[in-house]
VONU-936225 format. One record per residue (C-alpha): residue number from 1; x, z, y; residue in one letter. Coordinates in steps of 0.2 Angstrom, whole numbers, padded with zeros to 4 digits. Example, Ala and Ser with C-alpha at 12.3 -4.5 7.8 and 13.67 -1.06 7.14 Angstrom:
% residues 2
- 1, 0062, 0039, -0022, a
- 2, 0068, 0036, -0005, s
This chain:
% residues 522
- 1, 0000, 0000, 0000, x
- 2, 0008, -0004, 0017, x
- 3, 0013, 0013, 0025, x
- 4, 0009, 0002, 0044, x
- 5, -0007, -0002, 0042, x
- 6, -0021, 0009, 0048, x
- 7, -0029, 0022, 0038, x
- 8, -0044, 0016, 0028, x
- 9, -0061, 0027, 0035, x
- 10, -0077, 0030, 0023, x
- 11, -0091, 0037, 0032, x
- 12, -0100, 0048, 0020, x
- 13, -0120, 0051, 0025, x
- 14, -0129, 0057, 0012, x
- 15, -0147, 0066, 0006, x
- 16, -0142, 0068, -0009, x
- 17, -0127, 0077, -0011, x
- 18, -0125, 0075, -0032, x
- 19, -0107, 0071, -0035, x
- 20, -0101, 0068, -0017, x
- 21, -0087, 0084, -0015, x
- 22, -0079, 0076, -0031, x
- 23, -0080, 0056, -0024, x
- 24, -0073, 0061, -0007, x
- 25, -0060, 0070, -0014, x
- 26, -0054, 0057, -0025, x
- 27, -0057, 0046, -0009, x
- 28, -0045, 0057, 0001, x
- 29, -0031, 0055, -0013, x
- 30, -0033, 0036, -0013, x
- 31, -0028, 0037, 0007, x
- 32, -0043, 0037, 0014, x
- 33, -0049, 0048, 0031, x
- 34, -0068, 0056, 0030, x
- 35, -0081, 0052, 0044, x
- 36, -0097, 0061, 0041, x
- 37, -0114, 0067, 0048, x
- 38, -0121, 0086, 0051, x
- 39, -0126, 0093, 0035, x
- 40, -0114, 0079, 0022, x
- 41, -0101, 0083, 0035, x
- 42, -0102, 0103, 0032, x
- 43, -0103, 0102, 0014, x
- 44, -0087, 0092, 0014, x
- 45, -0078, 0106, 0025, x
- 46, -0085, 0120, 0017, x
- 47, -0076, 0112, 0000, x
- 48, -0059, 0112, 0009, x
- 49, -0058, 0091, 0014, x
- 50, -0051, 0087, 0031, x
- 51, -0067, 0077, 0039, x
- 52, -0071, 0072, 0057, x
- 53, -0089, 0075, 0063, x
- 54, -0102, 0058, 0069, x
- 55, -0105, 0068, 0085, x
- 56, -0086, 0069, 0088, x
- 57, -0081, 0055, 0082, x
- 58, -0094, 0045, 0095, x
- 59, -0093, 0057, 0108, x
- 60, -0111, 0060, 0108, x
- 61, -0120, 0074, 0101, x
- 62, -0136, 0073, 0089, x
- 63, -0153, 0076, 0095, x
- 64, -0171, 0076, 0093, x
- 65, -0168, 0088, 0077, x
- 66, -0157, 0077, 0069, x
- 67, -0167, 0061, 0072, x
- 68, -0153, 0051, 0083, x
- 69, -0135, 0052, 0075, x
- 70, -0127, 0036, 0070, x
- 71, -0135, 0024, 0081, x
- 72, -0119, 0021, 0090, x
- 73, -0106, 0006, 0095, x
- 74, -0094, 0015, 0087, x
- 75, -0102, 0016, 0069, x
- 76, -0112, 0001, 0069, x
- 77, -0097, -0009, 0076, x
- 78, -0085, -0002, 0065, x
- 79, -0096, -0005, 0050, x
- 80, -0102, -0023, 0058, x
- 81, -0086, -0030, 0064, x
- 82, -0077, -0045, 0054, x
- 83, -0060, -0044, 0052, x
- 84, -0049, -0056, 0061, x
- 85, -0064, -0060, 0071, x
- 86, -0069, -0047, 0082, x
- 87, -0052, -0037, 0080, x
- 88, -0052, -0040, 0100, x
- 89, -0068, -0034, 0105, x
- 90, -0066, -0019, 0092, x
- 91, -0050, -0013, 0100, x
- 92, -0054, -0018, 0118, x
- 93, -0070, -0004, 0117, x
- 94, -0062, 0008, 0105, x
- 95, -0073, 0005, 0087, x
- 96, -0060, 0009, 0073, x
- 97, -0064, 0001, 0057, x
- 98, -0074, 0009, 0046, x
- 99, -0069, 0003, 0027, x
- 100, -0085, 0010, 0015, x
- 101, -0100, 0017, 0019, x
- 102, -0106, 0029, 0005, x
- 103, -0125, 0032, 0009, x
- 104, -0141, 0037, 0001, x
- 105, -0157, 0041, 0011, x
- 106, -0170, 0053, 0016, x
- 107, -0182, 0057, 0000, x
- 108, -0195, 0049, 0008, x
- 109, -0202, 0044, -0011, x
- 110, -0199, 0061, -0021, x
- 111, -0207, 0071, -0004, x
- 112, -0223, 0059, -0005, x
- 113, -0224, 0061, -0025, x
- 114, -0228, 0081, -0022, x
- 115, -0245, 0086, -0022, x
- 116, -0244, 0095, -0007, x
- 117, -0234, 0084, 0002, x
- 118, -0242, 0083, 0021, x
- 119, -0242, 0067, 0033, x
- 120, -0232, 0072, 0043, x
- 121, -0219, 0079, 0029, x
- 122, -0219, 0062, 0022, x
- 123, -0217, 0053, 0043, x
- 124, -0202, 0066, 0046, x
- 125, -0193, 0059, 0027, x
- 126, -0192, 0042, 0036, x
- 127, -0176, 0038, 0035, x
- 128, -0170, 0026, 0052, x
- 129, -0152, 0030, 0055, x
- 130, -0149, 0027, 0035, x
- 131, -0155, 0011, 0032, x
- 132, -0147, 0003, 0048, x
- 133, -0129, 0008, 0042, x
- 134, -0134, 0003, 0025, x
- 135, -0139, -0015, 0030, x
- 136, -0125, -0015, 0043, x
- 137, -0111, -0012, 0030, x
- 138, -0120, -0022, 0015, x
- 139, -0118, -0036, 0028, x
- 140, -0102, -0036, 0030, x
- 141, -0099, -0035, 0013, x
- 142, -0084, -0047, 0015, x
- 143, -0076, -0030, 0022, x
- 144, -0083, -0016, 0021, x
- 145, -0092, -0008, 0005, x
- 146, -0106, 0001, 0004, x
- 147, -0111, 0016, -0010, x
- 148, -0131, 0018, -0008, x
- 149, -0131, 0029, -0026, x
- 150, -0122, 0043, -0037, x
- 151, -0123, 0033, -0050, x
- 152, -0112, 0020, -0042, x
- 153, -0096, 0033, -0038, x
- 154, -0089, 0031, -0058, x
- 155, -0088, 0012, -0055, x
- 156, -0080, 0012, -0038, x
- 157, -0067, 0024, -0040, x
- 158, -0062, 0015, -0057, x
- 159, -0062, -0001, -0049, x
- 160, -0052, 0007, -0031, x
- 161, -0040, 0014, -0045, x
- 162, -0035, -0001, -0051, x
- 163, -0035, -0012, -0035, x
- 164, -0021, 0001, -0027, x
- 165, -0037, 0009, -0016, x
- 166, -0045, -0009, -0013, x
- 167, -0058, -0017, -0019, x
- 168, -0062, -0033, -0026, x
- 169, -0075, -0046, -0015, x
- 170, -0085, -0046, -0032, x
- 171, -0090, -0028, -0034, x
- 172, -0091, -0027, -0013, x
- 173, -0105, -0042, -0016, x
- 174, -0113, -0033, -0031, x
- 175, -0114, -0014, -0021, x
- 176, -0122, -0025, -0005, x
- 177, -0133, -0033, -0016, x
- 178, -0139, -0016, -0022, x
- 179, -0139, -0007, -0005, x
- 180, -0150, -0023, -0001, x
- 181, -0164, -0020, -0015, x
- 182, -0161, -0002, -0013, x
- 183, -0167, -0006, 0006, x
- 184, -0181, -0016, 0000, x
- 185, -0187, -0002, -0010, x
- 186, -0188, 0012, 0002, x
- 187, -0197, 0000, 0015, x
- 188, -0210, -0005, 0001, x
- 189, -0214, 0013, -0002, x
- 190, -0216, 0019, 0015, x
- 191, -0226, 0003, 0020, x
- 192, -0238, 0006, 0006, x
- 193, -0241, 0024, 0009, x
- 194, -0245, 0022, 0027, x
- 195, -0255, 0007, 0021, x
- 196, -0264, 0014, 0009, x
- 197, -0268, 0028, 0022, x
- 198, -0283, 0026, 0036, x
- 199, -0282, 0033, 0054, x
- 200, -0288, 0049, 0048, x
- 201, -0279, 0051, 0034, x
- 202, -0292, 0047, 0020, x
- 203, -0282, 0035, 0008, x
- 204, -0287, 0016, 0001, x
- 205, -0282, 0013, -0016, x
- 206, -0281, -0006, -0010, x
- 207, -0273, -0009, 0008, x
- 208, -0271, -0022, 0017, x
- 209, -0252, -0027, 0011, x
- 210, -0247, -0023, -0007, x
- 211, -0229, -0021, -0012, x
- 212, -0220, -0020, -0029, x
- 213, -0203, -0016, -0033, x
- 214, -0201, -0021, -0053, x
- 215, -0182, -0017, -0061, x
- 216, -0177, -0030, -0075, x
- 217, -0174, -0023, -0091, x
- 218, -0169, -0040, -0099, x
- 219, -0167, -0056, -0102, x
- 220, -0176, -0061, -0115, x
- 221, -0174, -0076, -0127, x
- 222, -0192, -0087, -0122, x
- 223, -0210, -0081, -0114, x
- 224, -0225, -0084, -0126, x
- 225, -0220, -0100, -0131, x
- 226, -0200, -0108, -0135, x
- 227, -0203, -0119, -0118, x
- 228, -0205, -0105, -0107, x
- 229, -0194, -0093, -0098, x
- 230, -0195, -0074, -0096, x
- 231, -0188, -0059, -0092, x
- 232, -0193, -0040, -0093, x
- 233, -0197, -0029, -0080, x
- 234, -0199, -0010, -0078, x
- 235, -0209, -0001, -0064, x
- 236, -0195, 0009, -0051, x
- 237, -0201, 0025, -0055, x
- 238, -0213, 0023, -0073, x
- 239, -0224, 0033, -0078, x
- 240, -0219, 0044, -0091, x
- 241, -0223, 0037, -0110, x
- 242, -0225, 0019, -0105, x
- 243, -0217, 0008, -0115, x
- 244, -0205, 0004, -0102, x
- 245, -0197, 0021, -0106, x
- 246, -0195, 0017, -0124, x
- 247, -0179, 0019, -0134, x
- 248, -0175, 0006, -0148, x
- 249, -0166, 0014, -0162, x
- 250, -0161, -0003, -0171, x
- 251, -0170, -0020, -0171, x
- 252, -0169, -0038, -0164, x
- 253, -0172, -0039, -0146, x
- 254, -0190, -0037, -0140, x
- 255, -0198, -0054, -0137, x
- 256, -0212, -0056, -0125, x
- 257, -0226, -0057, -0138, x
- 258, -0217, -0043, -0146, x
- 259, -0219, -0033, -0128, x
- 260, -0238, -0038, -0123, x
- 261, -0242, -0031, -0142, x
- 262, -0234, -0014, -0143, x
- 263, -0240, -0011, -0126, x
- 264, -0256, -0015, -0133, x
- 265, -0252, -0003, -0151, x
- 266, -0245, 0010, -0141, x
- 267, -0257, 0010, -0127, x
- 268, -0272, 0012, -0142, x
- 269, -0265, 0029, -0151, x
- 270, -0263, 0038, -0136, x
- 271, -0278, 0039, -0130, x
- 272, -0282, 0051, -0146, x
- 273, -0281, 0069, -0147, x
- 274, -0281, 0067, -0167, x
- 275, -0267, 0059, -0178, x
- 276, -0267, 0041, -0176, x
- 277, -0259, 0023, -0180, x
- 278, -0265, 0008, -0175, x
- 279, -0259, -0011, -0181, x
- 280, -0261, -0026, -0167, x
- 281, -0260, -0043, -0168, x
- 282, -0260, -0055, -0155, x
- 283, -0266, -0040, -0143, x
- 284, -0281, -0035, -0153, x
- 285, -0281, -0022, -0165, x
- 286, -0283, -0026, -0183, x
- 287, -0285, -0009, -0190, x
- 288, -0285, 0009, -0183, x
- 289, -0286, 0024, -0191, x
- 290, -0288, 0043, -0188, x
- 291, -0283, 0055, -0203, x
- 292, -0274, 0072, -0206, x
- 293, -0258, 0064, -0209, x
- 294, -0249, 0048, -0201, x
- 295, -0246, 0042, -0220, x
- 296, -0266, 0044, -0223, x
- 297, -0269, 0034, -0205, x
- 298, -0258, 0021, -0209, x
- 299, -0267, 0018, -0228, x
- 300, -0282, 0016, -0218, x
- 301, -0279, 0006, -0204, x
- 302, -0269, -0006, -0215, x
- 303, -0286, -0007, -0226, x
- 304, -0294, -0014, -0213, x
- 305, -0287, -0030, -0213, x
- 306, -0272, -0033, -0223, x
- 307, -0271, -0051, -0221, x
- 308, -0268, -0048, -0200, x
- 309, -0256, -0033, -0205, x
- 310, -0244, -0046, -0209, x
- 311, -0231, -0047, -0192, x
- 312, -0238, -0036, -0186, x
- 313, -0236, -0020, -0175, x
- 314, -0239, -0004, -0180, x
- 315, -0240, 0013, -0169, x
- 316, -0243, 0030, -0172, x
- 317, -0247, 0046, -0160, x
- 318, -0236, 0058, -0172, x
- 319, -0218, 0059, -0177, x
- 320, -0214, 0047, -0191, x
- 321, -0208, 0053, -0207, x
- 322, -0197, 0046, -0222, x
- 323, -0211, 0044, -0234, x
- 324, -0223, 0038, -0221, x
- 325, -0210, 0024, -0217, x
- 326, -0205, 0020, -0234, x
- 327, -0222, 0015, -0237, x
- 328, -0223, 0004, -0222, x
- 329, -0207, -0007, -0223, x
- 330, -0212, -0008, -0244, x
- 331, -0230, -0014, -0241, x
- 332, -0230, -0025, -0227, x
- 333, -0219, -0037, -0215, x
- 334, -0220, -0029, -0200, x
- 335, -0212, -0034, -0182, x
- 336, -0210, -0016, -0169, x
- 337, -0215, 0000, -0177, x
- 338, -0219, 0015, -0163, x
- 339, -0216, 0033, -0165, x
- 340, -0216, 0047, -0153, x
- 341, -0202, 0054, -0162, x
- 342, -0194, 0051, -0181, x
- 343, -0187, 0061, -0192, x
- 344, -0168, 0055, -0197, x
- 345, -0173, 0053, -0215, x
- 346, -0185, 0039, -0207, x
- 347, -0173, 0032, -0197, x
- 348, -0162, 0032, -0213, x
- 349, -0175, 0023, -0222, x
- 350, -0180, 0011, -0211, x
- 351, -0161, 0005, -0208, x
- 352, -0166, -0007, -0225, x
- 353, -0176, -0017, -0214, x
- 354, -0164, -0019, -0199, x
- 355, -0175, -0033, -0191, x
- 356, -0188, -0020, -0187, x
- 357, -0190, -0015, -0173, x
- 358, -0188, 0004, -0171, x
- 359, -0196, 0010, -0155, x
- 360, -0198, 0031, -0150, x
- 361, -0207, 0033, -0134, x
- 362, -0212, 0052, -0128, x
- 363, -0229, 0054, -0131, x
- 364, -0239, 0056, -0114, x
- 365, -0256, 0053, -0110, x
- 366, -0262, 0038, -0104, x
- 367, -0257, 0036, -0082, x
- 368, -0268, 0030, -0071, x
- 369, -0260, 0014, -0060, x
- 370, -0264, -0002, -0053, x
- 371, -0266, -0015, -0066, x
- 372, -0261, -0034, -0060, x
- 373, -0263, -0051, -0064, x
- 374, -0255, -0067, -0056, x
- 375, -0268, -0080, -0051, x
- 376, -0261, -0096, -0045, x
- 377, -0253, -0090, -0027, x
- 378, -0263, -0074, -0026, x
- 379, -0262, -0058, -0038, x
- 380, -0279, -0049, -0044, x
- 381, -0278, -0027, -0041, x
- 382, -0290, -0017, -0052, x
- 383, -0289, 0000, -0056, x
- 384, -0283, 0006, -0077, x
- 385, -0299, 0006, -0087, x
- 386, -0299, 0025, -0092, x
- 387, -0313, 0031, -0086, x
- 388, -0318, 0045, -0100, x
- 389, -0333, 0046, -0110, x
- 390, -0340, 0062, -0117, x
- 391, -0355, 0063, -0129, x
- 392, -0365, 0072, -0117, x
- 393, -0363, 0057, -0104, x
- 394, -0372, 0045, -0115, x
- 395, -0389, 0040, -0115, x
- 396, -0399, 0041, -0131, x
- 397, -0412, 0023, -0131, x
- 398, -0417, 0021, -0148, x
- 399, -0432, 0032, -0156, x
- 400, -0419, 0038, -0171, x
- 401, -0406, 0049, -0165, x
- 402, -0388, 0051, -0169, x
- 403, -0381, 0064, -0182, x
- 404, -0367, 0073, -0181, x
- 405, -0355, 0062, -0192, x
- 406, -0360, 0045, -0181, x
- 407, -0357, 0054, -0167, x
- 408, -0342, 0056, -0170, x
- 409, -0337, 0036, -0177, x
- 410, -0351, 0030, -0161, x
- 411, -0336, 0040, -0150, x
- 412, -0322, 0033, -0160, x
- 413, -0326, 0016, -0161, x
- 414, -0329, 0017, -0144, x
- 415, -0311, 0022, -0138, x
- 416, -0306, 0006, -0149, x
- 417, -0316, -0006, -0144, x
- 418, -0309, -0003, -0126, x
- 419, -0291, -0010, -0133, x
- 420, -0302, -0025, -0143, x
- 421, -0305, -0043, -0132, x
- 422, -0321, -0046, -0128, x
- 423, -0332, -0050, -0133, x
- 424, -0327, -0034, -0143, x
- 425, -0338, -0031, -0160, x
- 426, -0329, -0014, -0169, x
- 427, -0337, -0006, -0186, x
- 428, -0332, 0012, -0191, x
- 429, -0335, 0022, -0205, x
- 430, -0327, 0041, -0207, x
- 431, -0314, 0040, -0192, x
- 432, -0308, 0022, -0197, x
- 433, -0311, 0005, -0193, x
- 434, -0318, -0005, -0206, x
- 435, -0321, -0022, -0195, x
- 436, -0316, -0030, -0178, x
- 437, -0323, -0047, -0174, x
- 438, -0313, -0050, -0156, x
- 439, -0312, -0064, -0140, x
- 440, -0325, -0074, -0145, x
- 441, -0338, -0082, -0134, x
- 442, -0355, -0076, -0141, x
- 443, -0355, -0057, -0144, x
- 444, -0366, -0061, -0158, x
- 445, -0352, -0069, -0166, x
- 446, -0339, -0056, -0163, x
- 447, -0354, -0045, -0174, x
- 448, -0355, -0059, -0187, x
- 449, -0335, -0060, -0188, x
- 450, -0331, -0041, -0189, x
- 451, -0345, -0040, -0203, x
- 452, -0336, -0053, -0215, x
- 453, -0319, -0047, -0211, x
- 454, -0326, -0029, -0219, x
- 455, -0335, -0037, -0234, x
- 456, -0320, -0048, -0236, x
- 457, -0309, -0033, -0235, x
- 458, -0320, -0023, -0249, x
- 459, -0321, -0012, -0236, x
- 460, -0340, 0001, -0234, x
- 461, -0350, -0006, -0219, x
- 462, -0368, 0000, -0226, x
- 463, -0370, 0017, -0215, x
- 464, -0356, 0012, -0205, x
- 465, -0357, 0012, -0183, x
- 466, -0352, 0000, -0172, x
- 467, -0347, -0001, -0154, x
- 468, -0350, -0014, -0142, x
- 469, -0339, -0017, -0126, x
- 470, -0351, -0024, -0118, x
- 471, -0372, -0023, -0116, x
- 472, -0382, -0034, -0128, x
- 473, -0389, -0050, -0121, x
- 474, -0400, -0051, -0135, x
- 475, -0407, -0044, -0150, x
- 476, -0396, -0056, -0161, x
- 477, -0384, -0044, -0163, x
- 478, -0391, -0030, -0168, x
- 479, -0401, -0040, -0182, x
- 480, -0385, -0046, -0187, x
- 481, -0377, -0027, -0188, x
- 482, -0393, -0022, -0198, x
- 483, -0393, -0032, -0210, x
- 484, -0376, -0025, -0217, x
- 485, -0381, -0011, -0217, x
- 486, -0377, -0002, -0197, x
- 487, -0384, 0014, -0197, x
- 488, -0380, 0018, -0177, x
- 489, -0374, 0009, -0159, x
- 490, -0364, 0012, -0146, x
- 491, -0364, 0000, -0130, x
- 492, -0366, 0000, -0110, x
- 493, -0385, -0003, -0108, x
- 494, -0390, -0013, -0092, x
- 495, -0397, -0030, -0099, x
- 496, -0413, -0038, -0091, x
- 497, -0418, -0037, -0112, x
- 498, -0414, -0019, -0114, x
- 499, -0430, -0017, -0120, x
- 500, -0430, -0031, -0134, x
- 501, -0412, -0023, -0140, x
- 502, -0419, -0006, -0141, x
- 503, -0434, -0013, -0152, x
- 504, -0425, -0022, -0165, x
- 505, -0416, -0006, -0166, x
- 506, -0431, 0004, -0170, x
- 507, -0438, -0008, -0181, x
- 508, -0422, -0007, -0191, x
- 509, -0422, 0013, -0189, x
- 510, -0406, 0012, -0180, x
- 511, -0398, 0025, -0168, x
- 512, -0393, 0017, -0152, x
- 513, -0385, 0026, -0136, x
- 514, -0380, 0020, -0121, x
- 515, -0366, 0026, -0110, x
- 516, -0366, 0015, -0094, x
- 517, -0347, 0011, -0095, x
- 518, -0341, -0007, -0098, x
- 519, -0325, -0011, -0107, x
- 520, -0322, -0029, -0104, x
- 521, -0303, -0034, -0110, x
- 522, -0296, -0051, -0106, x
């Protein structure tokens, strides 16, 4: 390093301070002089590291609480200026070069996440001094660098370590790059909360602009089909037990179909209280099961359409164990298998299918959030469809009324025929599916298609329930049910031939309830 030239400078600014005594120190070894704001600068001086205050450094003190600090000529020039291009300027008014900027910002998005968090707690976390330097050093990127994360200090010091306290125009590019999203992201969660907030403070789940920050997870090989591209991406903060979150303990990589399905799997058993596994394919589920034990569950969805089981994805709501597993992988072909947890013996056994896809996610009730979907230039909003249903919230409209064991099928067919296509037709007998007729066009279809798929399955649909995403728009449907043998109905209610549905069911002795909530799923 030439002994001449002048004294490389970081200025450190930082919320939080995770990491940051140890990264200046090793800063201070490789040559470089500290330049820091109020509380960052304290810290460092309280820890035994020479550092020269903003305030002094500028000649001007901070004021409004803090609010006005490093808008300056002297940090914005010496963050801004190019090298060998404003060296005049820059020593004609005094603005020493400032050589890395290590920055993160106010917590505007952690304050606004807690419950109690007040308007004005969330204006006051609106970070303005941050973000300029941030943009200022990220664009001059040529010279200067800027840090913007903790998670970044490893990397830098390794690469100033080896480039003799310099670095490389690549990693400068890739950390301004970084400061640039990380920008991007704070601006788009402050502009959404204000938006989504009225002039007196009453919030609007749909505001007028609506922005997304989406992380990529990977590349992956093609879309739904060979011809198309695709990549995957993860919410910046998701929720906890989505399957963004999940771990894959061996397997191929996760194609897009393979993605869109275990969401769907996934997204099915954990909406249950009581042991679960669910099998998709193509999105719709082609059996699912409640029992006392996963291995029970998995024998029972898996009766409900064998044929369909095959490449498919499987999920359960309960740890996975070796015996459970062994089953799987010798019974059937299966794609991405989903497990809150496993045991290692499981993971042992399932290493004699290495293809599979072995995916633990921590089990978490379903999260609200905005669902979306590209249309052309515009993108469609809605709300997630978990709106709960408790027996007492349904409407009995048939003369017979339910008894206690089709109460309980009316509720679970119910909960999956939410995750079926519509027009969504499900049959359930004791706490398991024994039929699913999905996406076609006439509901009365969807009746006549999960009929033969439990007759062709052996399966008992005499006595069985069935759940109906959607009203009846005629009686067809439940003549169809009746005769195999329905004994009760669960769907919305609301069509102009309410009345006509509601007689054929008590001409065929049926129960029926109504509980007012659509589940359309396309």
């Amino acid at each position: 390093m030439n002994t001449n030239a002048p004294k490389p400078m970081a200025l450190i600014s930082v919320s939080d301070k995770k990491g940051i005594i140890e990264f200046a120190g090793k800063l201070v070894e490789l040559g470089y002089g500290l330049l820091s704001t109020g509380g960052t600068a304290k810290a460092l001086a309280d820890a035994g590291l020479a550092v020269t205050e903003v305030s002094d450094y500028t000649g001007s003190p901070e004021i409004m609480g803090g609010r006005v600090k490093t808008l300056h000529p002297r940090v914005h020039g010496g963050l801004l200026g190019r090298r060998g291009e404003d060296d005049d300027v820059m020593r004609e008014q005094d603005i020493p070069r400032i050589d890395m900027a290590v920055i993160n910002l106010y917590p505007f998005e952690e304050v606004i996440r807690q419950p109690d968090c007040s308007f004005g707690d969330a204006i006051e976390n609106i970070d303005i001094g941050g973000p300029a330097m941030v943009r200022s050093a990220a664009k001059n990127f040529d010279s200067v660098a800027i840090v913007t994360s903790p998670e970044q200090y490893g990397n830098v010091l390794a690469k100033l370590q080896a480039g003799n306290g310099k670095l490389d125009r690549k990693t400068r590019y890739g950390l301004a790059v970084a400061a640039f999203n990380r920008v991007a992201q704070y601006d788009d969660a402050i502009s959404n909360y204000l938006s989504s907030r009225n002039e007196d403070e009453t919030t609007d789940p749909f505001p007028e602009q609506s922005n997304a920050c989406f992380i990529k997870v990977a590349n992956l090989r093609y879309g739904e089909n060979p011809h198309q591209q695709a990549a995957w991406y993860r919410d910046l903060y998701p929720a906890a037990g989505s399957l963004s979150s999940a771990k894959q303990h061996q397997g191929k990589e996760l194609s897009y179909n393979n993605i869109a399905d275990a969401d769907a799997a996934w997204e099915c058993v954990r909406q249950f209280d009581e042991t679960a596994c669910a099998i998709i394919k193509h999105a719709n589920p082609c059996g699912v099961a409640l029992a006392e034990e996963p291995a029970r569950a998995y024998d029972l969805a898996f009766a409900t359409d064998p044929t369909s089981a095959f490449g498919g994805i499987i999920a359960f709501n309960r740890p996975l164990d070796a015996g459970t597993a062994a089953d799987i992988i010798d019974r059937q072909f299966l794609e991405v298998l989903i497990a809150p947890s496993y045991s290692p013996e499981a993971l042992d056994v399932l290493k004699a299918k290495q293809n599979i896809r072995v995916l633990e996610i921590p089990g978490a009730k379903p999260t609200p959030q905005m669902e979306s979907k590209r249309i052309g230039s515009g993108l469609l909003l809605q709300t997630s469809d978990l709106k709960p249903l408790a027996r007492d919230h349904c409407r009995p409209a048939s003369k017979r009324q339910p008894d206690e064991r089709q109460w309980k099928d009316l509720m679970f067919a119910w909960k999956v025929a939410r995750m079926v296509k519509s027009n969504a037709i499900v049959y359930v007998s004791g706490g398991r599916t024994v039929g699913i007729g999905a996406g076609q066009m006439s509901r009365v279809d969807s009746a006549r298609i999960g009929r033969w798929k439990a007759e062709d399955a052996g399966l008992p649909i005499k006595d069985a329930v069935m759940a109906s995403d959607a009203f009846f728009p005629f009686r067809d449907g439940i003549d169809t049910a009746a005769e195999a043998g329905i004994s009760a109905v669960i769907q919305p209610g609301g069509s102009m031939r309410d009345e006509e549905v509601i007689a054929a069911a008590d001409e065929h002795d049926i129960a029926m309830v109504f509980t007012g909530i659509r589940h359309f799923r396309h």
